[in-house]
N, C-alpha and C positions, 0 to 999 in steps of 0.2 A: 349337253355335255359342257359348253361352253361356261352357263352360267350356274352347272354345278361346280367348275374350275375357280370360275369367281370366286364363289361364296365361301369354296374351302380356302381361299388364299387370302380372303379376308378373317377368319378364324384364325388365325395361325396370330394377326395382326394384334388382333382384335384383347386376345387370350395374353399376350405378350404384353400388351399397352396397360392391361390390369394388374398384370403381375409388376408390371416398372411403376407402375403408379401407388399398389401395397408396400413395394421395398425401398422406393425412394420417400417415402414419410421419415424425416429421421426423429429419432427418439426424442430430442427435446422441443418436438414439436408439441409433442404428447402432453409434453413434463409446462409448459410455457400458458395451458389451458388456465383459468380461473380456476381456483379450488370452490367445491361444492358449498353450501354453506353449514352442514355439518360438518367440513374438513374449518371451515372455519371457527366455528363454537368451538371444535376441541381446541384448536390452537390458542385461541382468547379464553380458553375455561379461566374463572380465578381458582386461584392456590386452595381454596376449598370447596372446588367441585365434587359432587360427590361423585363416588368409585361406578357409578350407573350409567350414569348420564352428566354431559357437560353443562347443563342450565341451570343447574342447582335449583329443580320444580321444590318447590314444598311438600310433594306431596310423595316426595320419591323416599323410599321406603328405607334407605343409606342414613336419611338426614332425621329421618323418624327416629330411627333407631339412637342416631348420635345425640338428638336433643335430650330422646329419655335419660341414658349416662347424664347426660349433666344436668337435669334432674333430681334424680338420684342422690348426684355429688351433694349439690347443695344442699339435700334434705336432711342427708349422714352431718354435714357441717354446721348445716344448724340445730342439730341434736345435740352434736358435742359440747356446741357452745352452753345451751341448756343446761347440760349438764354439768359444766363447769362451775355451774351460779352455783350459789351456798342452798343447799336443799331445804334449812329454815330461815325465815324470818321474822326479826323479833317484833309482835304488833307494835305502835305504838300507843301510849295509853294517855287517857287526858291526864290523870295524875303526875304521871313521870315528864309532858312539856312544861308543867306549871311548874314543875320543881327547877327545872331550866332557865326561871326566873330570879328564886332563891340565889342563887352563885356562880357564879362562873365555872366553879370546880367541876359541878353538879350537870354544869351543861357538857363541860369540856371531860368529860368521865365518862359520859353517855354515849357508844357508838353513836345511836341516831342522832343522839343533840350536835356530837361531829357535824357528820354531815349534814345537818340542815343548817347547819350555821357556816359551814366551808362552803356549801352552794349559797349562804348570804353575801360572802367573802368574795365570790366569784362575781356579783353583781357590783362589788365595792374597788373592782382589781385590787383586790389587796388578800387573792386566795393564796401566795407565795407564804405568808406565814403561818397557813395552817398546815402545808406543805411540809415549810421547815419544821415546826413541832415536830408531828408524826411521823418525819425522815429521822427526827433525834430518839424518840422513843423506839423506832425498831432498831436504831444503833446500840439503845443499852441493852435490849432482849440476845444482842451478837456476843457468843464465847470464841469464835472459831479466830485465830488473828490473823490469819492472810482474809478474812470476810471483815474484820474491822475495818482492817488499813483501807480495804478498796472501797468500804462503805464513807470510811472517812472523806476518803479523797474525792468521791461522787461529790456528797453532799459539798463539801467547801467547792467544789465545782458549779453547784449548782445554783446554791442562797447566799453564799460568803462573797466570791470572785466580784471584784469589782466589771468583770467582763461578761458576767451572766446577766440575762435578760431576768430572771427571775430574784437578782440581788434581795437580798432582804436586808429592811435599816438595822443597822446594827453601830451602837461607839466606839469609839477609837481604842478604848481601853479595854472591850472585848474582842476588839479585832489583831489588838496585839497577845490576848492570851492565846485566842484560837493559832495566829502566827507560831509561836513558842511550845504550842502542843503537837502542832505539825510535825516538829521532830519525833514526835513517839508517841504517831495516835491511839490513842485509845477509846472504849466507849463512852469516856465520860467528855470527850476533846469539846466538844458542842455546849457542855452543860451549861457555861455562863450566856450563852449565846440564845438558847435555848426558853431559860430565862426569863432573860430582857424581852425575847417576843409574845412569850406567853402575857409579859406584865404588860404589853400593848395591846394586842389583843382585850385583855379585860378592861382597862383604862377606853382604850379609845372605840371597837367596832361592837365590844359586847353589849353595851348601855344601846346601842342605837341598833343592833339585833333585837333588842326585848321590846324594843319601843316601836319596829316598823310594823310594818302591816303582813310581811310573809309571816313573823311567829304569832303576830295575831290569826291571819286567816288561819295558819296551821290547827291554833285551839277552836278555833268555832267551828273546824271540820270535827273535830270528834268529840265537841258537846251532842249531847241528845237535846231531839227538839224542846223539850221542858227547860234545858237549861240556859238554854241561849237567850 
């Protein structure tokens, strides 16, 4: 009996010292532990973890998905661009660059002879005055007059301004008409200016266009092998 009295008066103790030992834990005991190291990935996820998983795997089916979209995008965008291009293009023919020889007019008449002579111009830094031509020539194609004025004032912004990086040479005595037409520009405001570039161009980059070696290679690319 005795040491059934014990054993029950140690239960009592025993039962009590576990219970004061579960309720005295205080909560920020709990809260004070290290976080797991998935509680840590999420916290450090970056800004485009995916919506799955914080690791951003590769192979997780979120990012799958997000790559194909922009995919996609890019494919539509480079279609469009495609499709923006001019749907013909005119061959060039060995007849029509040799005639690009014959005259200046002849070259500078030619869409193509333009541009392969404006990308000569570009190796010469001195593409700013084929620039300013064909910025004058879609000035005179303009009827609309609020499309003038602004067209007006691009261009003397762009080839006239003593402050443009693109200035084109131009004399004092054309730079006082272009001044004086500023008052009430119209499509023809450029034409002396216009001109004077076209007569340098022929004079000075045209003779050494016909004579380099791009308008050469250009013709011995579309001789046939007999005539080369």
């Amino acid at each position: 009996m005795g040491s059934e009295r014990v054993e029950m008066g140690k239960r009592p103790s025993q039962d009590a010292g576990n219970a004061t030992q579960v309720h005295s834990t205080p909560p920020k005991a709990q809260m004070s532990g290290k976080p797991n190291a998935q509680t840590l990935g999420r916290l450090n996820a970056p800004p485009n973890a995916c919506c799955f998983c914080w690791c951003c795997c590769c192979s997780c089916s979120c990012l799958t998905v997000r790559s194909g979209k922009e995919e996609k995008i890019q494919t539509t965008v480079a279609d469009e661009q495609e499709d923006a291009e001019p749907e013909q293009k005119l061959e060039l023919t060995l007849e029509e660059v040799q005639s690009w020889s014959e005259s200046f007019e002849k070259l500078i008449k030619s869409p193509e002879g333009r541009a392969h002579f404006q990308q000569f111009l570009k190796f010469e830094f001195s593409e700013d005055n084929m620039l300013f031509w064909l910025a004058c020539e879609e000035l005179k194609k303009e009827t609309n007059r609020t499309t003038v004025e602004q067209t007006v004032k691009r261009i003397y912004e762009d080839y006239v301004s003593v402050l443009s990086p693109k200035e084109v040479s131009l004399d004092s005595r054309v730079r006082e008409l272009i001044s004086s037409k500023m008052q009430d520009p119209s499509s023809c405001t450029f034409d002396e200016a216009q001109l004077q570039i076209h007569t340098l161009m022929q004079r000075d980059s045209y003779p050494r266009y016909i004579n380099s070696s791009t308008y050469t290679d250009l013709i011995k690319s579309l001789q046939q092998p007999d005539q080369s």
